[in-house]
C-alpha positions as CSV (number, residue, x, y, z in Angstrom):
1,X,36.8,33.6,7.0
2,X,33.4,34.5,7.2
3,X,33.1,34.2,3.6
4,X,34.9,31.2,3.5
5,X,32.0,29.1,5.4
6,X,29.1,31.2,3.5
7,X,27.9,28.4,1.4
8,X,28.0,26.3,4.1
9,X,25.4,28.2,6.0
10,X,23.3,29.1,2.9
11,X,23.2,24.5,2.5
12,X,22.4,24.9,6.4
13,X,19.4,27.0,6.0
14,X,18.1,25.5,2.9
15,X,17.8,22.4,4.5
16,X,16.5,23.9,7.8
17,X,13.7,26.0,5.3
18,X,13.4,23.1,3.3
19,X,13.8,19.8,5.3
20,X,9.9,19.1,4.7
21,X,9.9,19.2,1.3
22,X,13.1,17.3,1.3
23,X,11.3,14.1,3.8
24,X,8.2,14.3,0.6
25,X,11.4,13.3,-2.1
26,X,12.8,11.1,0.1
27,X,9.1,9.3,0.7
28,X,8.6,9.9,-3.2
29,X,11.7,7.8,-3.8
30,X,11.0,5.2,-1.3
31,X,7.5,4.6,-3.0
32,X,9.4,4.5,-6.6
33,X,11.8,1.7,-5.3
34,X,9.1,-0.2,-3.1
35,X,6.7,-0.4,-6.1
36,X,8.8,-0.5,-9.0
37,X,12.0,-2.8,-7.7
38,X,14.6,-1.2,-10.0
39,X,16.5,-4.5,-8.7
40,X,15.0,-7.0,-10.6
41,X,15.6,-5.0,-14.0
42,X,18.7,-3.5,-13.8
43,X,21.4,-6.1,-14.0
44,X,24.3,-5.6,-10.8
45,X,21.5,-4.1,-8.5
46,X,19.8,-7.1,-7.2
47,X,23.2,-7.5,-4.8
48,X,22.9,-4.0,-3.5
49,X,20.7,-3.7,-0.2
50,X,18.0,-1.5,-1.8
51,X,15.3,-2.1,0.5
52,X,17.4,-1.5,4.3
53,X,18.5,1.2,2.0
54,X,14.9,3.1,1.2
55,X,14.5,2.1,4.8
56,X,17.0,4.2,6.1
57,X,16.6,7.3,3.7
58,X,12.2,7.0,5.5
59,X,13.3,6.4,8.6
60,X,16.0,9.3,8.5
61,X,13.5,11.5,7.1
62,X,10.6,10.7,9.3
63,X,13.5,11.6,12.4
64,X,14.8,14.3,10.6
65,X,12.3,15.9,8.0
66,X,9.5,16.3,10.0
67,X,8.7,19.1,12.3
68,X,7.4,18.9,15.8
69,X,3.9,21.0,15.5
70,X,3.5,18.2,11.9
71,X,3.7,15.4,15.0
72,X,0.9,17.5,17.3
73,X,-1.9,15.2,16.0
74,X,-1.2,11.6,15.1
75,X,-4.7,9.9,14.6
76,X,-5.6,7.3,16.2
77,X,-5.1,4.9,13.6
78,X,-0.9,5.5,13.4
79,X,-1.0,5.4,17.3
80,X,-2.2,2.1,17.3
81,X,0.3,1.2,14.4
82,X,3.0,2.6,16.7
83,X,1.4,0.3,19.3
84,X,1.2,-2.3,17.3
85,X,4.9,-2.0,16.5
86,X,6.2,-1.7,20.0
87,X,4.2,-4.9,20.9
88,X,6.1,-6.6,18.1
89,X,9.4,-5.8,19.0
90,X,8.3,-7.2,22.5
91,X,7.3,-10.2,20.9
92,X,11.2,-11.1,19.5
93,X,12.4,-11.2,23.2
94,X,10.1,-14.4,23.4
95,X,10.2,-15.6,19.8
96,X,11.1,-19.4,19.3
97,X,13.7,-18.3,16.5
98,X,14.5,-14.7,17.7
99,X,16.8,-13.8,14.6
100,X,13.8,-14.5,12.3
101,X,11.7,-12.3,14.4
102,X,14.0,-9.1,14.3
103,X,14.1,-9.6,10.6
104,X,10.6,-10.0,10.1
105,X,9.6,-7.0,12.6
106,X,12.4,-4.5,12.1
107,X,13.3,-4.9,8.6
108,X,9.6,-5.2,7.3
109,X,6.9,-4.6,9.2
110,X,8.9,-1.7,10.8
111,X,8.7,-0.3,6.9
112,X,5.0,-0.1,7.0
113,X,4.8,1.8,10.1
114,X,7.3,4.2,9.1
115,X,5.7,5.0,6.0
116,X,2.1,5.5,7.0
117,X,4.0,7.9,9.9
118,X,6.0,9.8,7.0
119,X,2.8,10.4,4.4
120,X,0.9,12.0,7.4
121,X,3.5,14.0,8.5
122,X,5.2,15.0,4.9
123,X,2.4,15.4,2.8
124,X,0.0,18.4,3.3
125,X,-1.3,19.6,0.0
126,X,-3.4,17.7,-2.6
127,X,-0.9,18.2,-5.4
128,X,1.4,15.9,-3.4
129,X,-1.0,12.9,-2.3
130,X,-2.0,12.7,-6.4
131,X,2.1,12.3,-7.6
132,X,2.1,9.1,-5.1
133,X,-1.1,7.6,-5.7
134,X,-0.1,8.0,-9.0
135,X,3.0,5.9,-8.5
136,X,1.7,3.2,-6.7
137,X,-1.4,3.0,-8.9
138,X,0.6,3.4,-12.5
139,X,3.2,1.1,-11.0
140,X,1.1,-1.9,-10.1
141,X,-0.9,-1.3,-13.4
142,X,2.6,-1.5,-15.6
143,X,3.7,-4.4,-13.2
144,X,0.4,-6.4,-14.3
145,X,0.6,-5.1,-18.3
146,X,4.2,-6.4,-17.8
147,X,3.7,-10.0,-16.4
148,X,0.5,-10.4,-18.6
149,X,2.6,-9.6,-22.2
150,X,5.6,-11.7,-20.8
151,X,3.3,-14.4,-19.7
152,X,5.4,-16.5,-17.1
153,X,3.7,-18.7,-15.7
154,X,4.1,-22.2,-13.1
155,X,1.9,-25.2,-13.8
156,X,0.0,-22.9,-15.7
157,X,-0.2,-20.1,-13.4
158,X,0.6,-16.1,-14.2
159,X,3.4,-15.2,-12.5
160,X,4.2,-11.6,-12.0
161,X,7.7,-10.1,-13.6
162,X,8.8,-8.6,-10.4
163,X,11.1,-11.2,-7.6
164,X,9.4,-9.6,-4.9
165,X,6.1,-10.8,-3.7
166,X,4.3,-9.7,-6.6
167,X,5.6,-12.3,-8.2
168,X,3.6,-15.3,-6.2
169,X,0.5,-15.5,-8.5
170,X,-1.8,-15.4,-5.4
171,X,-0.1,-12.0,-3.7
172,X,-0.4,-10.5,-7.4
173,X,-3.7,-11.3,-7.6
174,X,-4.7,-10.2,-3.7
175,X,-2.6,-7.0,-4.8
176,X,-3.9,-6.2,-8.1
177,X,-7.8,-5.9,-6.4
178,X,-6.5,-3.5,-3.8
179,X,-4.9,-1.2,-6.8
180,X,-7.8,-1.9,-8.5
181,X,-10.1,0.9,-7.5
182,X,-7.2,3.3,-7.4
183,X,-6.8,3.0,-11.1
184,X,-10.4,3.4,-11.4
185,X,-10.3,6.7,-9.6
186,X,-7.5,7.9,-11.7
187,X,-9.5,7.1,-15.1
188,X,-12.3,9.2,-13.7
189,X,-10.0,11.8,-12.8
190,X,-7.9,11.9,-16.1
191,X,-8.0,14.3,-18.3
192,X,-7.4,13.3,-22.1
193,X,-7.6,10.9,-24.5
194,X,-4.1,8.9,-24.1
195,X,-4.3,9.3,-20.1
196,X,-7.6,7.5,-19.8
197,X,-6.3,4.8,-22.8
198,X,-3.7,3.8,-20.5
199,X,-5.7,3.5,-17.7
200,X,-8.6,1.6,-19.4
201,X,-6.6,-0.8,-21.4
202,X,-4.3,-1.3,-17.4
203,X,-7.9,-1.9,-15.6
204,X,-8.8,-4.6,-18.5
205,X,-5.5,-6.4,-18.1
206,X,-6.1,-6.3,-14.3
207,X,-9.8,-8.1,-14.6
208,X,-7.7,-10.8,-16.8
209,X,-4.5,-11.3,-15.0
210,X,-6.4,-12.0,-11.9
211,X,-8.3,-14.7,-13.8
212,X,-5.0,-15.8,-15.3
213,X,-3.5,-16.4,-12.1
214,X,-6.3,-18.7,-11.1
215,X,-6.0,-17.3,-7.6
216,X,-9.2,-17.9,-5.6
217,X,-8.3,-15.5,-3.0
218,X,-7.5,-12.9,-5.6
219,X,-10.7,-13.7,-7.2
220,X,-12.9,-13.2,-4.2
221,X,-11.2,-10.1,-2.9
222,X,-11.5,-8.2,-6.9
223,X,-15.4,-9.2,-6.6
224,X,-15.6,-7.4,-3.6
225,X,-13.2,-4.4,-4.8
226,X,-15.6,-4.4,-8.1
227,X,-19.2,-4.8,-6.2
228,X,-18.0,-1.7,-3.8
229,X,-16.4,0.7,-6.9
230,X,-20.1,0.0,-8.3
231,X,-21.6,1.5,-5.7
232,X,-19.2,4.3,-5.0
233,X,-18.3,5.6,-8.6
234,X,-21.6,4.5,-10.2
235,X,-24.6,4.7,-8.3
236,X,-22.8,7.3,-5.7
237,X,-20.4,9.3,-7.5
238,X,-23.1,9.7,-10.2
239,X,-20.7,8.4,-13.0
240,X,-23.5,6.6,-15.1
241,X,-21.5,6.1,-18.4
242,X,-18.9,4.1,-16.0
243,X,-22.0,1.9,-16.4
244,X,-21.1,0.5,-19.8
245,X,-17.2,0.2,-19.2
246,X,-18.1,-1.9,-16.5
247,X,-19.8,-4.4,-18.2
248,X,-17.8,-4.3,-21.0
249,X,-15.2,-5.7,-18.6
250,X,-18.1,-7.9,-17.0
251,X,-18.5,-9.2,-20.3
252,X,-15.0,-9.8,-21.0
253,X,-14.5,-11.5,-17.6
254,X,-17.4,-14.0,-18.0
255,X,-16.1,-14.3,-21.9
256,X,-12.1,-15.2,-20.3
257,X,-13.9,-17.6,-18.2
258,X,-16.3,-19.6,-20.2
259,X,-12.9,-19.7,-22.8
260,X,-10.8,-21.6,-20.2
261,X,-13.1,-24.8,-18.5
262,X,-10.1,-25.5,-16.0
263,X,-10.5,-21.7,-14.6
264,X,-14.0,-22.7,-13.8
265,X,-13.6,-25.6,-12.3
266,X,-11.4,-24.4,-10.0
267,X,-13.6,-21.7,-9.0
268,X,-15.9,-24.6,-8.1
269,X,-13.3,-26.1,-6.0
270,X,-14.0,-23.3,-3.4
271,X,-17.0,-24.5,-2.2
272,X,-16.6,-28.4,-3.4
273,X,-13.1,-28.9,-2.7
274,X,-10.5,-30.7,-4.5
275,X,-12.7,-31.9,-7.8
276,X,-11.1,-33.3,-11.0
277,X,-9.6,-31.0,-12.8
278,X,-9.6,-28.0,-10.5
279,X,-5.1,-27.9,-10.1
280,X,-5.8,-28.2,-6.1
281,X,-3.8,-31.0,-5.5
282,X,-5.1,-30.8,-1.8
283,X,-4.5,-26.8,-1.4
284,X,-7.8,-26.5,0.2
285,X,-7.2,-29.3,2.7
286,X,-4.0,-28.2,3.6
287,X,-5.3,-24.2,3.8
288,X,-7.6,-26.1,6.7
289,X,-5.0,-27.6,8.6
290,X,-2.9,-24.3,8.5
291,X,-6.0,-22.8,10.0
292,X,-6.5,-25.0,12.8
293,X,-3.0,-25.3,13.8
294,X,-2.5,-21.3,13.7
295,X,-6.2,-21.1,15.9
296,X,-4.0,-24.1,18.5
297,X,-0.9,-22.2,18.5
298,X,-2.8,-19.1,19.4
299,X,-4.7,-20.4,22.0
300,X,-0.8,-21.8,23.1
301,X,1.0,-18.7,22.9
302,X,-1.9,-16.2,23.7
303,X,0.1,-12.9,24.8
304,X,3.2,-13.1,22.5
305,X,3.0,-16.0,19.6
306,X,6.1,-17.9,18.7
307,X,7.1,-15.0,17.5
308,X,7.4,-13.1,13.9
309,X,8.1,-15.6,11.0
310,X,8.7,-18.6,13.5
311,X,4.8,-20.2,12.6
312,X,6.4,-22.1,9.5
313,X,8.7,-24.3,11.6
314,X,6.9,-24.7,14.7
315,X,3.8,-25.9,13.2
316,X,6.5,-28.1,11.2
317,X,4.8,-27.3,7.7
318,X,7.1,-24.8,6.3
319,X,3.6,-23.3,5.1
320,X,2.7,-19.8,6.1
321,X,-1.0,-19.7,8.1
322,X,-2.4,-18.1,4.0
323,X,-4.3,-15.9,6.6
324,X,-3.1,-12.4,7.9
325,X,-5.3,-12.7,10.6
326,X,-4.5,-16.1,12.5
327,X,-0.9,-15.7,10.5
328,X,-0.4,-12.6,13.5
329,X,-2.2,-14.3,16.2
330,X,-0.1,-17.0,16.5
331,X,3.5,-15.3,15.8
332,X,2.5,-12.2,17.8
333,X,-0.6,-13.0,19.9
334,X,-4.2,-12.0,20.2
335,X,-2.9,-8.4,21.3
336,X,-1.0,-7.7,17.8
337,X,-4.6,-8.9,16.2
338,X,-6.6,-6.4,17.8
339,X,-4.8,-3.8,17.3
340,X,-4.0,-5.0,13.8
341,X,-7.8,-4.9,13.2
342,X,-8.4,-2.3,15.3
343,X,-5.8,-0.1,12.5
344,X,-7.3,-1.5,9.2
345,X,-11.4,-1.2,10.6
346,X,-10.6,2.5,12.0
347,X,-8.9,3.5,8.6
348,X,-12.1,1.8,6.8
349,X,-14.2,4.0,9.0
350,X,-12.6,7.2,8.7
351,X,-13.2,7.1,5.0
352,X,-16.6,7.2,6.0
353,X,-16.5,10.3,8.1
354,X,-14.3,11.8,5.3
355,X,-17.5,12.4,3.5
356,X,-18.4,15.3,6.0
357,X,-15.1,17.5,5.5
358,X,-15.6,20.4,3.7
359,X,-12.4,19.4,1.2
360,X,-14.6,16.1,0.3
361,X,-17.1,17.9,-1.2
362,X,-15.0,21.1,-3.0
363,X,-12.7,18.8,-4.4
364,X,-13.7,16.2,-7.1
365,X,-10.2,14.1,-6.6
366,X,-10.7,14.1,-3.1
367,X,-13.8,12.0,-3.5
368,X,-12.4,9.9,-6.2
369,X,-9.3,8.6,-3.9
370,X,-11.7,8.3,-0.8
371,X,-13.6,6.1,-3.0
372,X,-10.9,4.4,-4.7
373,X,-9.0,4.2,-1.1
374,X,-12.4,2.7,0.3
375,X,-12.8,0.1,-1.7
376,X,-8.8,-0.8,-1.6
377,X,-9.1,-1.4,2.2
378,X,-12.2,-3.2,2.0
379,X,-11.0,-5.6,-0.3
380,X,-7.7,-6.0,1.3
381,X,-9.4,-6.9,4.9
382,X,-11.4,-9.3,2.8
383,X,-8.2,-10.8,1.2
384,X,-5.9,-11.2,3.8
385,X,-8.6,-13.9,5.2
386,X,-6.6,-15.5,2.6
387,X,-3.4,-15.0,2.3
388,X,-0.4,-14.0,4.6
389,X,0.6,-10.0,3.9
390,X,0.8,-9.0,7.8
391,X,4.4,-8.0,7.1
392,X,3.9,-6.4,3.5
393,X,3.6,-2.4,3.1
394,X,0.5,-2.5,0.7
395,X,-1.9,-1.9,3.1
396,X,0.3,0.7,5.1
397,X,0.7,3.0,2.3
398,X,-3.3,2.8,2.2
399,X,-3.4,3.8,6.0
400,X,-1.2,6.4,5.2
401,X,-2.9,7.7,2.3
402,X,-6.3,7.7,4.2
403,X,-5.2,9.3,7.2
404,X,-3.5,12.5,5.4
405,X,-6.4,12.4,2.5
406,X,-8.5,12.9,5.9
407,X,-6.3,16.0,7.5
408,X,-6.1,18.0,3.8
409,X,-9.7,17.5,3.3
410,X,-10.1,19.3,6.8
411,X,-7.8,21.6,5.9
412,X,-8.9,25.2,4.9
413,X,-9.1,25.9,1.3
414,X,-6.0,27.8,0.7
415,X,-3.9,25.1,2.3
416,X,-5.2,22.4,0.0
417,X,-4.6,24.3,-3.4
418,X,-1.3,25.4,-1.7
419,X,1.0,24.5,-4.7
420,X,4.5,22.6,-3.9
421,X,7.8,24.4,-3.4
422,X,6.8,26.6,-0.6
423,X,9.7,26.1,1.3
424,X,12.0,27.1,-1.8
425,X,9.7,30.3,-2.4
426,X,10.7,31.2,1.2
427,X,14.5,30.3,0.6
428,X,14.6,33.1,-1.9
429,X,12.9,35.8,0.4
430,X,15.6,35.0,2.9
431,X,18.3,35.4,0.4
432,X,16.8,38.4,-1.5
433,X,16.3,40.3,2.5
434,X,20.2,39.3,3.4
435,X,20.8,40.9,-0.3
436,X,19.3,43.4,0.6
437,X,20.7,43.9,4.1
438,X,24.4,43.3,2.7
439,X,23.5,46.1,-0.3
440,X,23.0,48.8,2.6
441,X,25.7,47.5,5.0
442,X,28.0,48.7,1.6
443,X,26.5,51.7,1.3
């Protein structure tokens, strides 16, 4: 009998010994599907629930993979996430369309906050934070090669290969700058010749598919992403011959430009308006009104909003706000912005203070992703002024990433070089002390 339920116990106590490392696959495979959207290439899959899917498997392993001293110390930037979260589940009790609401807050944003929770408490070693870094940063990079060689575009605009909202050409754009830096980090960071190919052939089609997307948004938040990965990797991080890649790429940009008169124009159109030629059709005007009836609705709905999703038909546009910022005021209320702010400014900040951890300066990756993760979060607060992403993950996984960057680089140095697998090094001491055990029980 007792042999009979052996196995079983030995599964038991590999998942006890092991249920961390088991939460990092299960976040590893959640990033694969969230960046990559196996559903829009592989034919059968799209009518599968792969998203509530990944979003179980987090959820279950942030319940079930984590340990209680990994929970000790949640920074202050996830409590006010969970805050943030808990004041939007409030919100659908008052929502105008309260079946919109739950799907907006517990099947998306809910996603955000569970991730950002899961790569603090999962990740620990500096092995771990490069593998999904790498995915989200070689992902968007394929995504934008991809759409770029495939070229779809609507009334003349790139369009991204993926369904999901990379596809809009202004989200692809918005996301592209925020990935931007990453990729940068990871060229500096690379070692050999085909690695940094890849990487500086992806950052090239990046400068150009946000030009072919003629996003103004997107164009405005990857000047800001490139003005701050200047001053970070060049004149800071001391990487001089970054100098001429950059304006190669400058020089390329300017070149894309001056080749197509209608890009030009339209970049005009964001200080002059809707002039000839510039494909507004009244974009601008309409961006305006959005504005000013998000700011009424707020000032309506103070506390709570309309609730999640609901802004569209009660301002009777069917337009989202095209900004994060009033977008959440008026669905959620003024409290969801502050905190909201409060989340993205104290995660901008703490990249700052990274800088005096000992890990920062002993580890050259280290600074290259506070860098790269710097400049992602600067140019997404820029960029949500224009556009709507309050319920996207982008910009959770970033929170995430900057709040566990900050606890390994505080970490002492054997933790931080700590390879992966611990937990199945420790597996086989058990087993090899019961053999042992078992071996003199015989005798």
């Amino acid at each position: 009998m007792e042999g009979r339920f052996r196995p079983l116990a030995s599964r038991l106590r590999y998942v006890s010994v092991n249920r961390k490392t088991l939460a990092y696959r299960a976040l590893v495979l959640f990033s694969y599907i969230y960046f990559l959207r196996p559903e829009d290439f592989i034919p059968g899959l799209s009518y599968v629930p792969i998203g509530k899917i990944a979003g179980g498997i987090a959820l279950l392993a942030l319940i079930f993979g984590t340990r209680p001293k990994d929970r000790a110390k949640i920074p202050i930037e996830l409590k006010l996430l969970a805050l943030l979260l808990l004041h939007m589940l409030v919100t659908i009790v008052f929502a105008t369309w309260r079946g919109g609401a739950f799907e907006y807050v517990v099947n998306r944003f809910s996603k955000g906050v569970i991730v950002a929770f899961l790569i603090f408490m999962v990740v620990s070693k500096v092995d771990e934070i490069r593998k999904l870094l790498l995915i989200q940063a070689a992902s968007i990079a394929l995504v934008t090669v991809g759409s770029v060689l495939i070229h779809q575009t609507s009334e003349g605009r790139l369009l991204g290969i993926q369904k999901g909202i990379l596809e809009n050409p202004n989200d692809l754009a918005i996301n592209i700058a925020i990935n931007f830096p990453l990729c940068v980090a990871f060229l500096l960071g690379s070692k050999g010749a085909v690695r940094k190919l890849f990487w500086s052939v992806s950052l090239v089609f990046m400068v150009y598919a946000v030009i072919a997307t003629y996003s103004r948004s997107g164009l405005i938040a990857l000047g800001i992403t490139g003005m701050i990965c200047f001053w970070e990797f060049v004149v800071k991080g001391k990487h001089t011959y970054l100098l001429a890649g950059t304006l190669l790429v400058g020089i390329a940009g300017v070149g894309v430009v001056l080749a197509t008169p209608r890009y030009l124009i339209r970049v005009e159109s964001i200080f002059l308006g809707n002039i000839e030629g510039s494909q507004d059709k009244g974009s601008l005007e309409a961006r305006k009104r959005l504005l000013i009836d998000s700011l009424k609705i707020t000032m309506q709905h103070p506390l709570f909003g309309v609730g999640p999703g609901s802004f569209q038909a009660v301002s009777g546009t069917w337009q989202p706000s095209h900004n994060t910022y009033t977008g959440l005021s008026s669905e959620a209320g003024l409290p969801a912005l502050v905190l909201f702010v409060a989340v993205m400014a104290s995660s901008l900040h703490k990249t700052k203070k990274l800088r005096k951890l000992p890990g920062y300066v002993a580890d050259k990756d280290i600074r290259l992703w506070t860098s790269g993760l710097r400049a992602g979060m600067a140019a997404y607060m820029v960029g949500a002024i224009f556009a709507t992403t309050e319920y996207n993950l982008f910009q959770y996984f970033i929170v995430g990433y900057i709040c566990v960057l900050y606890k390994i680089a505080g970490a002492p140095a054997d933790a931080r070089e700590q390879a992966p697998g611990d937990g199945r090094r420790r597996l086989r001491e058990l087993k090899n002390a019961k053999s042992k055990r078992e071996l003199v029980w015989a005798r």
